[in-house]
Legacy VTK file of the C-alpha trace (Angstrom):
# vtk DataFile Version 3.0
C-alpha trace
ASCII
DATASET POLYDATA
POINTS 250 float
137.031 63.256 98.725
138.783 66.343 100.160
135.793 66.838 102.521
136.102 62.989 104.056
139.617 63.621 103.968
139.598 66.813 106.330
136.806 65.240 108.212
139.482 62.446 109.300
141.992 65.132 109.766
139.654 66.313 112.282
138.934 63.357 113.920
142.719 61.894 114.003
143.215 65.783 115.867
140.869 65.366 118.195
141.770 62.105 119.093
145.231 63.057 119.674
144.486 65.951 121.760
142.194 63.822 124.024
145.032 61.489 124.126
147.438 64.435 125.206
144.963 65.797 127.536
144.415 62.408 129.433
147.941 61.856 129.795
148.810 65.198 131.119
146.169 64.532 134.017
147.571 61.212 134.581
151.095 63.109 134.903
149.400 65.869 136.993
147.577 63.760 138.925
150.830 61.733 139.376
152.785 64.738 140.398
149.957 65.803 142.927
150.929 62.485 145.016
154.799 62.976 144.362
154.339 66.527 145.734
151.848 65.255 148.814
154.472 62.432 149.606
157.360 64.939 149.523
155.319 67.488 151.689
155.057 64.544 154.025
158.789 64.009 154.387
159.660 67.776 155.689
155.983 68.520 157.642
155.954 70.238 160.686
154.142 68.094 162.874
153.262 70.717 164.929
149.737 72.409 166.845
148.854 72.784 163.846
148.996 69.379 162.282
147.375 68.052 165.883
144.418 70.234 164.972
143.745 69.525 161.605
144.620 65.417 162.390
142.496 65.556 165.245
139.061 66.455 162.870
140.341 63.428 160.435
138.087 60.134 161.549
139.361 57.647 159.041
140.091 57.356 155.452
137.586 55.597 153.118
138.221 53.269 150.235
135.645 52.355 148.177
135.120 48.112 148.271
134.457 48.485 144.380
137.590 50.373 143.542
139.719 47.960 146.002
137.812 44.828 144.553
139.374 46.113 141.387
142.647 46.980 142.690
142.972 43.525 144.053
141.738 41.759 141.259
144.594 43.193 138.962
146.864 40.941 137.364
150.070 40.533 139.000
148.815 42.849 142.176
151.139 40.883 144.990
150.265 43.467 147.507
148.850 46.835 148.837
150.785 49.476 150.243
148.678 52.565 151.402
150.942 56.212 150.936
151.363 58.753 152.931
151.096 62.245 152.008
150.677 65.595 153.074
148.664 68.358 152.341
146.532 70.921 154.403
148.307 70.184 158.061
146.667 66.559 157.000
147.995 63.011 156.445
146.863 61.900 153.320
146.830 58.271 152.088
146.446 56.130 148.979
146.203 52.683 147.812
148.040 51.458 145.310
148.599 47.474 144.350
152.547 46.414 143.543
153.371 43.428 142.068
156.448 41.196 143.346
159.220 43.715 142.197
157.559 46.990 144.135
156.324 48.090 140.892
153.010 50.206 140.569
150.567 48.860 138.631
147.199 50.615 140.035
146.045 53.097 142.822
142.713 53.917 144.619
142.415 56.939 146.357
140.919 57.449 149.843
138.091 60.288 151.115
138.220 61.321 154.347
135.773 60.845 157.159
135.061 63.343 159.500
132.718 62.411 161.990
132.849 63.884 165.735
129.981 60.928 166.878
132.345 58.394 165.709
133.945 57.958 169.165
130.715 56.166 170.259
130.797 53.863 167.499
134.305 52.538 168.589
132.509 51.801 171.696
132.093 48.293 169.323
135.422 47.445 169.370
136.171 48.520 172.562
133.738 45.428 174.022
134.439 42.974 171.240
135.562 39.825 171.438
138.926 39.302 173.774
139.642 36.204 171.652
140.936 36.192 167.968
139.092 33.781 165.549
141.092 31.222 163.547
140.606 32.322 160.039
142.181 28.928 158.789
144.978 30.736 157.297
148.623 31.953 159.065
148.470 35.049 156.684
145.502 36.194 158.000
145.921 34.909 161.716
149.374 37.667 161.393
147.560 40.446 160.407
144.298 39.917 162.653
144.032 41.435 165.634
141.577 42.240 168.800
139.043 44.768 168.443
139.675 46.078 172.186
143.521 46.053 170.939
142.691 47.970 167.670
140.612 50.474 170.276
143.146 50.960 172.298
145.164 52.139 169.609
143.214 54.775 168.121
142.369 56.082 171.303
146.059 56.329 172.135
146.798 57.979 168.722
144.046 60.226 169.275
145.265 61.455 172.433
148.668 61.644 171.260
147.102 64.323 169.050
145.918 66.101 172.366
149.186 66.467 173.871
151.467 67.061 170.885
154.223 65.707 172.105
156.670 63.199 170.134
154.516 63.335 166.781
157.941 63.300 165.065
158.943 59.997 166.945
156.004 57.934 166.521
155.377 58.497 162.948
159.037 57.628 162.044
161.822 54.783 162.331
165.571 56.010 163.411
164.993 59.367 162.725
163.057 58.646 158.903
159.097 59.436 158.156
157.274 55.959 157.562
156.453 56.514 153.919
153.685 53.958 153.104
152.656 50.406 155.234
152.385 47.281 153.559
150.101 43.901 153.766
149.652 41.365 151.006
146.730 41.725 148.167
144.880 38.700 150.138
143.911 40.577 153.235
141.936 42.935 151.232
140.289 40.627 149.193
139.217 38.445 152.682
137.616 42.124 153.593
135.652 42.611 150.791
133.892 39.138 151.015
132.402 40.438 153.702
128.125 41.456 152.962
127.268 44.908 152.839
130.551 46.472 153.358
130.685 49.829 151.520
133.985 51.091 152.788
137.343 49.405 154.296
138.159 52.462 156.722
141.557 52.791 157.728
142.483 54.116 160.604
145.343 55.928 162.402
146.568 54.308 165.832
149.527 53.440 167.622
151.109 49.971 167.959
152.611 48.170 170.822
156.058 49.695 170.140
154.313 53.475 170.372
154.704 53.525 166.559
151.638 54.898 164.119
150.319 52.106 162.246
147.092 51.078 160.272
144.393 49.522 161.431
141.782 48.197 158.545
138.018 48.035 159.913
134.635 47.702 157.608
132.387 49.765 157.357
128.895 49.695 156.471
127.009 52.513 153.909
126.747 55.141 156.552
129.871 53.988 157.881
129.394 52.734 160.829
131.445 49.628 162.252
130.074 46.247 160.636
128.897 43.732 163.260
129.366 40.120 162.742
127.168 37.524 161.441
126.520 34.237 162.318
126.296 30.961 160.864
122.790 31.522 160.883
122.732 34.680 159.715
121.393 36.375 162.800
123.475 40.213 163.791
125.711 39.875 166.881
127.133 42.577 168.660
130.638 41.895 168.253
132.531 44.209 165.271
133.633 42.131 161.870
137.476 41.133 161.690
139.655 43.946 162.358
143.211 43.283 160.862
145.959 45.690 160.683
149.300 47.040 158.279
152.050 45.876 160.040
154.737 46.605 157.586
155.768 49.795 157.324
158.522 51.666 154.962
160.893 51.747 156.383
162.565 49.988 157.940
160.810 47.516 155.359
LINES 1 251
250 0 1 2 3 4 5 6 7 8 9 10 11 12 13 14 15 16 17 18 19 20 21 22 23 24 25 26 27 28 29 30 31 32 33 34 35 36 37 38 39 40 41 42 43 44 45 46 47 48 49 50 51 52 53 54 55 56 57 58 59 60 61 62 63 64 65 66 67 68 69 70 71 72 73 74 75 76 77 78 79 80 81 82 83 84 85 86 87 88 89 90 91 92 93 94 95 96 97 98 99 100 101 102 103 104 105 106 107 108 109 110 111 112 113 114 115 116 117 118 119 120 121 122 123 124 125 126 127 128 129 130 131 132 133 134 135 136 137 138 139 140 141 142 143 144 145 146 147 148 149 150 151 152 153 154 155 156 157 158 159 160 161 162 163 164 165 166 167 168 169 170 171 172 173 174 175 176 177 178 179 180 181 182 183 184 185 186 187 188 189 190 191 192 193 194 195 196 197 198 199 200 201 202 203 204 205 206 207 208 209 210 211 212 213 214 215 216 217 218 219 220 221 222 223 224 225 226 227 228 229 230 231 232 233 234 235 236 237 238 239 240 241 242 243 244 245 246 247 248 249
């Protein structure tokens, strides 16, 4: 009796120490982002930053951990967070319900990949009309491949000069702190066949102002063509849709 009686005592221990362990990474892992996003707030955006931004590609989110993100109970919508660590933006996903509350988070890798400006050669001669998805949510967010080219070319060279970094990433004077788009856009993306990663991508708006622009991306993550109703490859790049909301001034 006394030995099945410490061997419980043992097993109660070690379950509360895993228990303690698991919640102190939650809480580091939690203070990690808290730290990034504050970094984020007071960065220089310097040389410095333009150097280290300038190597960044896109940043990667995995269709199976979004697919799970979206699929969450309650999950209204997706706001992607900026942080800052390393002269680098840094982002991550995480799924609110109505109220703003968190309720579960994906984190991003980043691509580096100096051949990639050929492969935006795709969206630079897509289609210069936007398809009807058969939905006004989507129809807001879609956008042109040539216009979601033109963008991250102009954010790239924006890089290159250095100049006004502090104006385009902010609204009167405040740091855009995450963008914002609602749960469904994602989960049109990830209906999509074959698409290993939703890339998102750094460009510049119409108003000069750094925004997202979502693209997918195949396994060696290249830009997706589109299919067609007969299943034959065309040339032109999937749907391209953007995250027009961004905090603040919303």
């Amino acid at each position: 009796m006394v030995k099945k009686t410490t061997l419980f005592g043992f097993a109660g221990a070690a379950i509360i120490m895993f228990s303690c362990q698991k919640d102190n990474s939650l809480d580091n892992g939690s203070a990690v982002l808290a730290k990034e996003q504050e970094n984020w707030l007071t960065a220089s955006l310097d040389a410095n930053f333009a150097n280290s931004q300038k190597q960044v590609t896109a940043y990667l989110f995995s269709t199976d951990e979004l697919s799970k993100l979206v699929k969450t109970p309650n999950v209204e919508n997706v706001q992607f967070i900026l942080g800052y660590s390393e002269n680098t933006l840094q982002f991550k996903a995480i799924g609110v319900d109505k109220s703003g509350k968190e309720l579960v988070s994906v984190d991003s890798n980043i691509l580096k990949d100096p051949s990639f400006d050929d492969k935006l050669a795709k969206l630079e001669n897509g289609e210069t009309s936007k398809t009807d998805k058969g939905s006004a949510l989507l129809n807001e967010h879609l956008m042109l491949s040539k216009e979601a080219y033109d963008g991250i070319v102009a954010w790239q060279n924006k890089l290159k000069t250095v100049t006004d970094l502090n104006e385009v990433t902010s609204y009167e004077g405040a740091r855009f702190q995450h963008y914002s788009l609602e749960a469904a856009v994602i989960a049109e993306m990830l209906k999509g066949h074959n698409t290993a990663n939703i890339g998102l991508f750094l460009g510049l708006n119409e108003k000069g102002k750094v925004t997202t622009i979502l693209i997918e991306l195949d396994k060696n993550n290249a830009i997706k063509s589109k299919s067609s109703f007969t299943g034959k490859t065309m040339d032109n790049p999937e749907d391209v849709y953007d995250g027009t909301r961004p905090s603040p001034p919303f």
